[in-house]
Backbone as a ProteinNet text record, in pm:
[ID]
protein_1_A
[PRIMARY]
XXXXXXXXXXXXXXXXXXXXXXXXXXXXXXXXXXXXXXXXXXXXXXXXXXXXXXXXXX
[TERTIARY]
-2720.9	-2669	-2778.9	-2822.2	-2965.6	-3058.4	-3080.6	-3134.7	-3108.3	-2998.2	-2933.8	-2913.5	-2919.6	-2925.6	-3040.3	-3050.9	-3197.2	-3242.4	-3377.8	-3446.1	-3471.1	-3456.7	-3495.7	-3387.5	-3271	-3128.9	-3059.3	-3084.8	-3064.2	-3121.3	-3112.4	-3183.7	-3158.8	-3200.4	-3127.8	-3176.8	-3055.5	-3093.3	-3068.1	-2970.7	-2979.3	-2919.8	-2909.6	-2860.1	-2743.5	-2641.1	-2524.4	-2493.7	-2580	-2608.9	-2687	-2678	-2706.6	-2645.3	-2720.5	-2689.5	-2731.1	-2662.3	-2673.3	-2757.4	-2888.7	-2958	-2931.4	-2906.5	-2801.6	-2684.2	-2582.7	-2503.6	-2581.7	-2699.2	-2750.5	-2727.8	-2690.6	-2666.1	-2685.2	-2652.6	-2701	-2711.9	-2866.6	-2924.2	-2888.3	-2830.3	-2892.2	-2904.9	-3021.6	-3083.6	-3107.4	-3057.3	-3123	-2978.5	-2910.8	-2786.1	-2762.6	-2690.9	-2667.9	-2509.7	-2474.2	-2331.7	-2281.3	-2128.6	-2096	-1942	-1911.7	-1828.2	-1748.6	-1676.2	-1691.7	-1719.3	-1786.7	-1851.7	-1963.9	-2052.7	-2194.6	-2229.9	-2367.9	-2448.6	-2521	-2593.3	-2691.1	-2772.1	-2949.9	-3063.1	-3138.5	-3116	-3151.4	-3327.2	-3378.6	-3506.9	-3603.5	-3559.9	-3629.8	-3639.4	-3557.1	-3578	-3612.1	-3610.3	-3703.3	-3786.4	-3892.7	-4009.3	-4005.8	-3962.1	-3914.5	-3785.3	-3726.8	-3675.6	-3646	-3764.7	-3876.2	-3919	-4027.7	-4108.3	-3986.3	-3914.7	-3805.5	-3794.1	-3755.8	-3680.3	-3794.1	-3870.8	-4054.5	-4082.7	-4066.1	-4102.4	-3982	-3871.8	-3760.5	-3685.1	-3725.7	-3643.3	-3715.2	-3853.9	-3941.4	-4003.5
24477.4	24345.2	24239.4	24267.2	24184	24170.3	24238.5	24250.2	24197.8	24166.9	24121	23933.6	23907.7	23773.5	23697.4	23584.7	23490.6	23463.5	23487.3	23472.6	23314.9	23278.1	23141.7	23068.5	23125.3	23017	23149	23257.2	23338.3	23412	23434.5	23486.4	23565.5	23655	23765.6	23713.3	23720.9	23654	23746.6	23840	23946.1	24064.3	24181.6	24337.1	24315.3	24203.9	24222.4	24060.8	23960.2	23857	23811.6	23839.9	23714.7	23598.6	23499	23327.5	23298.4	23180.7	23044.8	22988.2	22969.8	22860	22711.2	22666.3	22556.5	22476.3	22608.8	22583.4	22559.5	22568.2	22555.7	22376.2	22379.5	22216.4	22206.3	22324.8	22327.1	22483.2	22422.3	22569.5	22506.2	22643.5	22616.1	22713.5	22708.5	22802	22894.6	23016.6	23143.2	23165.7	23038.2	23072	22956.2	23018.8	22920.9	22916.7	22748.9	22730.1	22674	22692.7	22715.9	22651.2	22616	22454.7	22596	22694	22702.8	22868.6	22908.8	23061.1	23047	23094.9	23114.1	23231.2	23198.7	23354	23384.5	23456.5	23475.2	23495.7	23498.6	23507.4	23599.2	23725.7	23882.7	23876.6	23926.4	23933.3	23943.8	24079.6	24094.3	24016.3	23931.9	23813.6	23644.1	23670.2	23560.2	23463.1	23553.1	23457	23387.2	23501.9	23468.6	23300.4	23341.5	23209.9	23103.9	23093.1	22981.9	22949.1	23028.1	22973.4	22881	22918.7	22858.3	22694.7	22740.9	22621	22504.9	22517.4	22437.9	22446.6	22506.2	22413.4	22361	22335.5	22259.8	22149.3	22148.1	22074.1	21987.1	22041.7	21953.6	21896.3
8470.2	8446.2	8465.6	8566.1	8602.1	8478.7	8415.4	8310.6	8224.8	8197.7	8075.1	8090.9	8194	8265.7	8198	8146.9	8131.6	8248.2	8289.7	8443.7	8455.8	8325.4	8401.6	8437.2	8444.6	8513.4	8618.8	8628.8	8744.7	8842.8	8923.6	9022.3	9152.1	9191.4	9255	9378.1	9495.7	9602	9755.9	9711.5	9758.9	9715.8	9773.2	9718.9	9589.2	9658.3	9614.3	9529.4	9560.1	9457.3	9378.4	9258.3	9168.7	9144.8	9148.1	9135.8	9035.8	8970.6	8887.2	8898.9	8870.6	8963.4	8907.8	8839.3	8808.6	8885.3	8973.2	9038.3	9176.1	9229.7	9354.6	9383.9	9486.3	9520.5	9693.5	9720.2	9880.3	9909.4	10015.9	10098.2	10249.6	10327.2	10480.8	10545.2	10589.4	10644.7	10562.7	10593.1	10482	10360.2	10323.1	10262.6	10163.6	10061.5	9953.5	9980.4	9929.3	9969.1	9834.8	9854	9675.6	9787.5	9768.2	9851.5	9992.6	10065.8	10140.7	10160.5	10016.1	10025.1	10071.8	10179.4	10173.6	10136	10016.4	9971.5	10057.1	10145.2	10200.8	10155.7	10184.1	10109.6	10190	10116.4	10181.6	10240.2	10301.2	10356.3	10222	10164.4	10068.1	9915.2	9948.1	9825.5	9885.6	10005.5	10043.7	10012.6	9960.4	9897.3	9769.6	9698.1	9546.5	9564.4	9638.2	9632.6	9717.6	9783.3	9839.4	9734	9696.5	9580.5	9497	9451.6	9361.8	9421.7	9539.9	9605.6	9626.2	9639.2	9669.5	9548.2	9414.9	9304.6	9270.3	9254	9205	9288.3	9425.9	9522.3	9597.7	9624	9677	9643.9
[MASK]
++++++++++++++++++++++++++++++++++++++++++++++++++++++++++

C-alpha cells in the first residue's frame, strides 16, 4: 500500500502508520494529533520525519 501512496503527501511514521502529510496541524512530542487520536512517531522513522518537520514548519 505504501507503495502505491504519492511520497510527496504521505509518509510512514511508524510500523502501523501512514499519514497525510497535509492533515498534519499538530506534533507533540514524538506524536501527531488528529483532534483527540494521537499517532505516535516510531524510533525508526524519526529522522525521516524531523527532516520533514524542519523543512516545512520551521
Amino acid at each position: 500500500m505504501e507503495k502505491k501512496l504519492p511520497s510527496e503527501r504521505f509518509i510512514r511514521v511508524h510500523r502501523s502508520y501512514i499519514v497525510n502529510l497535509d492533515t498534519i496541524h499538530t506534533i507533540e512530542r514524538n506524536r501527531i494529533v488528529f483532534g483527540d487520536t494521537r499517532i505516535p512517531v516510531g524510533d525508526q522513522y524519526k529522522d525521516k520525519f524531523q527532516e520533514y518537520v524542519e523543512k516545512n514548519f520551521l
